[in-house]
C-alpha positions, 0 to 999 in steps of 0.5 A: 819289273816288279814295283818297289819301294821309293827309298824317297819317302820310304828312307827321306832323311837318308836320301836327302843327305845322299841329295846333299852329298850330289848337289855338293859335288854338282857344285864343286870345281870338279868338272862338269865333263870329268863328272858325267864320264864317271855317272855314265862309265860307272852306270855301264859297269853296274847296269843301270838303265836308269841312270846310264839313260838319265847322265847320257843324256845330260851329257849331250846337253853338256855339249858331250859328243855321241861318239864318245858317248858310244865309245866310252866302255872301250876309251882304251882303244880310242884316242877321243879321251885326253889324258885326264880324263882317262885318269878319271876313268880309269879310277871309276873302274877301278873303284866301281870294282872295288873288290878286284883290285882296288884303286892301283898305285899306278892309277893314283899316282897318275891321279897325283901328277895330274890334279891336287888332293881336292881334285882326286877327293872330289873324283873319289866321292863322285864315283861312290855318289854314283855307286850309291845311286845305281844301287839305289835305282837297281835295288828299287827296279827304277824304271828308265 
């Protein structure tokens, strides 16, 4: 891959203010689980190494299991994920892909019947947070 430019120094006031955006999040009372199955599950969707490599592994050290790690681009098909969580993802698809559908009426009122407004606002700024940042790291040929 061809080197890039490092939108850190290249734009760091742009990129200290998405810095401050994730230190917020990281510090909020979104669940550190909830948080990285949507850094990893968004990556998968968007094709980033880097980061997929960066959130797997500060998954495992969350104390993340590597089967559901392994399992988590087809958590339909299994039984690993609780309800909630596939809440969470189900909405980190769905805004991910932003251009097929939306985030459906049926994904958000699950969201509604299981967390309060602060909750699904702090799920919905955790999925554009790492939306940006994949693009970010794709867009500068960030190398894993």
């Amino acid at each position: 891959m061809q080197k890039r430019i490092d939108i850190s120094t290249a734009a760091s006031g742009a990129y200290k203010k998405v810095m401050a955006l994730e230190d917020f999040i990281q510090n909020s009372k979104l669940s550190k689980t909830h948080l990285e199955l949507i850094k990893i599950r968004a990556s998968q969707i968007n094709g980033c190494a880097f980061c997929i490599n960066m959130h797997t592994q500060d998954a495992l050290k969350q104390g993340e299991t590597a089967q559901r790690i392994f399992l988590l681009n087809a958590w339909r098909e299994t039984t690993l994920f609780s309800e909630e969580e596939r809440v969470v993802l189900a909405m980190t698809e769905e805004i991910t892909l932003i251009s097929k559908n939306g985030l459906s009426d049926e994904t958000y009122k699950a969201a509604e019947r299981l967390f309060d407004a602060e909750y699904i606002a702090l799920i919905i700024m955790s999925i554009a947070t790492i939306n940006t940042w994949n693009r970010i790291a794709i867009s500068t040929n960030k190398a894993v």
